[in-house]
C-alpha positions as CSV (number, residue, x, y, z in Angstrom):
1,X,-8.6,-10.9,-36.6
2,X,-7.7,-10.2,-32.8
3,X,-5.0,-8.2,-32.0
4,X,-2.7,-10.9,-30.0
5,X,-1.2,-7.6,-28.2
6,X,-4.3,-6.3,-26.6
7,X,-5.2,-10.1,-25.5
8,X,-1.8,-10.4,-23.8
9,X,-2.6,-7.1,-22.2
10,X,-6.2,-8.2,-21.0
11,X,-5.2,-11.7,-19.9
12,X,-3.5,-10.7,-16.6
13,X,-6.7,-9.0,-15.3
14,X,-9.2,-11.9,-16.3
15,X,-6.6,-14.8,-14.8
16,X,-7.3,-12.6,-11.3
17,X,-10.7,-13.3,-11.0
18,X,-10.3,-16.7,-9.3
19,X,-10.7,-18.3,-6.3
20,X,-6.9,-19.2,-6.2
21,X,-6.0,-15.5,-6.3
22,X,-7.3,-15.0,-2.6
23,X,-4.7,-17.4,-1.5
24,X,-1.8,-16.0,0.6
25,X,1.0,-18.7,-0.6
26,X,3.8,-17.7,-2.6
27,X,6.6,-20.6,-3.4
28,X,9.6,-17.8,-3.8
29,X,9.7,-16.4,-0.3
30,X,12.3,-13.8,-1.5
31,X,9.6,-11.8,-3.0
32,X,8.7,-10.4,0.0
33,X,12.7,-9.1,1.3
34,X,14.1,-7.8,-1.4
35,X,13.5,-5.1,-4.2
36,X,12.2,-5.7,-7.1
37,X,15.4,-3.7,-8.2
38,X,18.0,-5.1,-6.6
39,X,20.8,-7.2,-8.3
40,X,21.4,-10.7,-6.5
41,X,19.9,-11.9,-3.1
42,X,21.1,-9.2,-0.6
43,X,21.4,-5.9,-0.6
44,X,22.4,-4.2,2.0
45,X,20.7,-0.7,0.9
46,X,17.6,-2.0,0.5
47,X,17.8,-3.2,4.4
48,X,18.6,0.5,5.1
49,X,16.0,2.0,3.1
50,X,13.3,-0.5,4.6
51,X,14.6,1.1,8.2
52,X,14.6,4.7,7.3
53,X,10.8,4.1,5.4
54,X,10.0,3.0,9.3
55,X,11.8,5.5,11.0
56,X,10.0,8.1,9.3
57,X,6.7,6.8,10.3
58,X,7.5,6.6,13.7
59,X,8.6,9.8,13.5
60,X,5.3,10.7,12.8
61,X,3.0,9.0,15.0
62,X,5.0,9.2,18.0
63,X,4.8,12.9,17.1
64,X,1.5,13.3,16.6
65,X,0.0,11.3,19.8
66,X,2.1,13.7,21.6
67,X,-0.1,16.7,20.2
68,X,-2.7,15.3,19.5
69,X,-3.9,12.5,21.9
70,X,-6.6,13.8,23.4
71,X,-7.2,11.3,26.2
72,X,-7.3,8.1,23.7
73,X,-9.2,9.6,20.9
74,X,-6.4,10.2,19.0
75,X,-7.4,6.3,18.0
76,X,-10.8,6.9,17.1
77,X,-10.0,8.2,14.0
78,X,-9.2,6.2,10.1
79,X,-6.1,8.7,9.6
80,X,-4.7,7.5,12.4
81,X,-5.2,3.8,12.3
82,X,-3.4,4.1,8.6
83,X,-1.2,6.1,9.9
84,X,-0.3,3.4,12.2
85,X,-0.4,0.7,9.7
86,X,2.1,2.4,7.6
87,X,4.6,2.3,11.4
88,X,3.7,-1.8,11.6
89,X,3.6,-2.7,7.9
90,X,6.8,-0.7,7.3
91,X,8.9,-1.7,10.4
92,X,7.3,-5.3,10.1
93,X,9.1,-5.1,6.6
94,X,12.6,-4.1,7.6
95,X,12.1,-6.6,10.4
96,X,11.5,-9.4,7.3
97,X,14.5,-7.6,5.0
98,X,17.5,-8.0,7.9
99,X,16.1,-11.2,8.5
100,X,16.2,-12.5,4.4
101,X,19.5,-10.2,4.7
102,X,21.6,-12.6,6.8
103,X,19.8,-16.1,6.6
104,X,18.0,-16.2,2.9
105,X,16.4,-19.8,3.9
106,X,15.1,-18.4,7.0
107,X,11.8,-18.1,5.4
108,X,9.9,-21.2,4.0
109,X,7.6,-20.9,1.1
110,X,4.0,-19.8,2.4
111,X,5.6,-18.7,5.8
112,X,3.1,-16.9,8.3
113,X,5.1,-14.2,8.6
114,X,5.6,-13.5,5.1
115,X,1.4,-13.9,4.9
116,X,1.2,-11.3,7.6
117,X,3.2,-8.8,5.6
118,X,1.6,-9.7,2.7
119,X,-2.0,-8.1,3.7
120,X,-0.3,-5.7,5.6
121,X,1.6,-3.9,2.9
122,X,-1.1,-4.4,0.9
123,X,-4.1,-3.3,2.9
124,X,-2.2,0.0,4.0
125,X,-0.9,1.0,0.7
126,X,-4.9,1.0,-0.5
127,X,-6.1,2.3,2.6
128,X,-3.1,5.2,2.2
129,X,-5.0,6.0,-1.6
130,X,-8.0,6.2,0.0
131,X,-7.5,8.4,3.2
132,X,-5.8,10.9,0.9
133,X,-8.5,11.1,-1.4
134,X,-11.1,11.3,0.8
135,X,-9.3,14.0,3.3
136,X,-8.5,16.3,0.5
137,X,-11.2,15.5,-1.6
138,X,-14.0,16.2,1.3
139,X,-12.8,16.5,5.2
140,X,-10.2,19.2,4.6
141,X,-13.0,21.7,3.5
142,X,-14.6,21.5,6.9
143,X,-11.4,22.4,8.6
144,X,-9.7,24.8,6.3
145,X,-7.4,26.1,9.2
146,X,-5.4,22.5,9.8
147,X,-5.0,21.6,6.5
148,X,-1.6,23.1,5.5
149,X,-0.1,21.7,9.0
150,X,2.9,19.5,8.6
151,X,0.8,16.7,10.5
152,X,-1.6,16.7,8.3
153,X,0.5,16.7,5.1
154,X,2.7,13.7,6.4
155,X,-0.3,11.2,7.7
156,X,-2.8,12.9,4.6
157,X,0.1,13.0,2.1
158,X,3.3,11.6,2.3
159,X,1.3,8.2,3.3
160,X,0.2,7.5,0.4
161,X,3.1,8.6,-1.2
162,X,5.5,6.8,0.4
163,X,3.6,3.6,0.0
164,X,3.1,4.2,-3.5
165,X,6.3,4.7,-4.3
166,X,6.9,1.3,-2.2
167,X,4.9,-0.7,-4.1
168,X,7.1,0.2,-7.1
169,X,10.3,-0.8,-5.2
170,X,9.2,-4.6,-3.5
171,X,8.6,-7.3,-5.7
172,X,6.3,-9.2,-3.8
173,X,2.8,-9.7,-6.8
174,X,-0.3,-8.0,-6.2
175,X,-3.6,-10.1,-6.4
176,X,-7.1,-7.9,-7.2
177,X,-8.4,-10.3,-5.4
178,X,-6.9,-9.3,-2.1
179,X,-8.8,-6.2,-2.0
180,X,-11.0,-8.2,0.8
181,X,-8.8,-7.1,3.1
182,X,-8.7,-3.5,3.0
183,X,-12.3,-3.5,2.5
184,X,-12.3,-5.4,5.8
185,X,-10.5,-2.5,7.8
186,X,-12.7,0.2,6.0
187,X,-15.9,-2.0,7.3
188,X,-14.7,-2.4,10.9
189,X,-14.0,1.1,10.6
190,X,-17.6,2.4,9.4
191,X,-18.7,-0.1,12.4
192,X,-17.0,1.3,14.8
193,X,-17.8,5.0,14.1
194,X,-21.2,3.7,14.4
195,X,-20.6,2.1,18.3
196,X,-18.9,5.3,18.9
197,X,-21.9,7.4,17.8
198,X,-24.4,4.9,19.9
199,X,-22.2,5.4,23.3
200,X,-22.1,8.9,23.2
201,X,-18.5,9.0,22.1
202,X,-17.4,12.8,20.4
203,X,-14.6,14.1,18.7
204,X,-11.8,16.4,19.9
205,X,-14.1,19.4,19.4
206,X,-17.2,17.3,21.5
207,X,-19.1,17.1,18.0
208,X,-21.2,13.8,18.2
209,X,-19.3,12.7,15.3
210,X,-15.8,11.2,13.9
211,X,-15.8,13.4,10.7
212,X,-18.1,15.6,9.6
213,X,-19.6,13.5,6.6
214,X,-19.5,10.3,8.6
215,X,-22.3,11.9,11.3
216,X,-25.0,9.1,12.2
217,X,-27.5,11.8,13.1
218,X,-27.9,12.0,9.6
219,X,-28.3,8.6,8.1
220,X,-28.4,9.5,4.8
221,X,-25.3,11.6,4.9
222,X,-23.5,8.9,6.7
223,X,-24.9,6.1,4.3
224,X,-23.7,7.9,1.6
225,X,-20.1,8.3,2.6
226,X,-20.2,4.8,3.8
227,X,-21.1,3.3,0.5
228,X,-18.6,6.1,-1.4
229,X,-16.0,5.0,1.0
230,X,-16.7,1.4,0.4
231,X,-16.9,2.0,-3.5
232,X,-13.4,3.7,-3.7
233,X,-11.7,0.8,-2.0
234,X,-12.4,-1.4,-4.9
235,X,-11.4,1.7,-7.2
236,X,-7.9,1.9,-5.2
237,X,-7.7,-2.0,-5.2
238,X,-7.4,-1.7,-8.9
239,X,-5.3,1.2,-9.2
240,X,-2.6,-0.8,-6.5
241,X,-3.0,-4.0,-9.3
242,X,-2.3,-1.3,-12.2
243,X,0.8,0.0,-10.6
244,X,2.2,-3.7,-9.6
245,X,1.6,-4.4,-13.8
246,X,3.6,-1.1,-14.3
247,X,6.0,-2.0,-12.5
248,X,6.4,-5.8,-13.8
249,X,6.3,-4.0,-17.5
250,X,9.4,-1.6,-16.4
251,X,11.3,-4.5,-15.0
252,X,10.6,-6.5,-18.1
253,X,11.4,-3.6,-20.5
254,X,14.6,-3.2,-18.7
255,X,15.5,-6.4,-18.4
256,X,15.4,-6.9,-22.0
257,X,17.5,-4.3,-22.6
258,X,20.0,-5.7,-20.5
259,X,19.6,-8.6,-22.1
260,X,20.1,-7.5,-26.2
261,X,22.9,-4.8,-24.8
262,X,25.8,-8.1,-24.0
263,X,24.2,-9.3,-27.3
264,X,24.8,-6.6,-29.4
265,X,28.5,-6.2,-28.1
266,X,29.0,-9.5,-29.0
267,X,27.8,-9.5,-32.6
268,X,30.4,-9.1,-35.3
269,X,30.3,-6.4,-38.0
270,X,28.7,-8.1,-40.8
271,X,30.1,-5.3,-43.1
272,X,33.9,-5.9,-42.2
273,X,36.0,-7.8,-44.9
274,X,37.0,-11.4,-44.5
275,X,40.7,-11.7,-44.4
């Protein structure tokens, strides 16, 4: 006989593998303004923690184009275009929160804007995974020296660990099938590095490269880390699905607790006398 628990358990992952689950339309635009923690439609801390999240990252990338900008290639780089995903996606969000905050039917069901933040969140908290792991995993060998620098813990770091931690705290769902987005930036990306490459473009140090692995003069190194690259997305596109059913489980679990706590308070002592 089949174990109904381990069906329940399967059934969210096989009902994602549908054409439906690439839409962008959500009927409960709420989702996307408040926590999945908070008690009743507004809350003011969670507009204040959506503002300090983007002050943080601006913060960082206004500090690091100030050391590091290089005349404009400080945007040629994948650590830096996440790094300035996580500024947009996480001001875009506080934006959407102080919105929802003061008007809650500002926002129609399926709203562009709250499509926008959708992929945006999204797309950077996989992107955040995957520029971690790669830069600590592979780049930060080549350049022992930087590694330990505060720059490169907070855009190689505490990206991904702010954003994970995020996607713990909004209750917008996620949808495996989304992961075409990410993949999308990670594509352009790989494209681009190859136009760079093809103009003559070079790095801070005038290599003839973006990173070290990603060098086109060697095809086979640069295919490889494409396809690796490429590959890990989908991996980290998983892992963002296995912490939004985490989460959902927490919630539930606590929920329920609330739930039987009033319950049992209410029940009488079965083992008192009658009068």
């Amino acid at each position: 006989m089949a174990d109904p628990n381990a069906e329940s358990c399967c059934q969210p992952l096989k009902e994602e593998f549908q054409r439906s689950k690439f839409s962008l339309h959500h009927e409960d635009p709420g989702v996307f303004c408040r926590s999945q923690w908070q008690n009743g439609e507004r809350n003011l801390i969670w507009v204040l923690y959506r503002w300090l999240l983007a002050a943080f990252f601006a913060a960082g990338v206004i500090g690091s184009m100030m050391q590091d900008f290089n005349g404009g290639r400080w945007f040629i780089y994948l650590t830096d275009w996440g790094f300035t995903l996580c500024l947009f996606t996480c001001t875009y969000g506080a934006v959407i929160a102080t919105i929802y905050y003061f008007n809650q039917s500002y926002f129609a069901p399926g709203h562009c804007a709250l499509k926008i933040y959708w992929i945006s969140h999204y797309t950077t908290s996989v992107l955040s995974m995957l520029i971690t792991t790669v830069f600590w995993a592979a780049l930060s060998l080549t350049m022992p020296e930087v590694a330990g620098e505060l720059y490169n813990l907070w855009c190689h770091a505490f990206n991904s660990i702010c954003m994970v931690f995020d996607c713990f705290m909004v209750a917008y769902p996620n949808r495996l099938m989304h992961f075409v987005y990410p993949f999308s930036v990670v594509l352009i990306f790989l494209m681009h590095s190859l136009i760079y490459y093809w103009a003559g473009g070079t790095d801070i140090d005038g290599n003839r490269f973006i990173y070290f692995a990603l060098d086109w003069a060697r095809p086979g190194l640069a295919i490889g880390f494409v396809c690796a690259s490429l590959a890990l997305i989908c991996c980290f596109s998983l892992v963002a699905f296995g912490i939004y059913r985490l989460r959902m489980s927490v919630y539930n679990c606590c929920g329920k607790r609330k739930e039987e706590a009033p319950a049992l308070k209410a029940t009488p002592n079965e083992s008192s006398p009658t009068v």
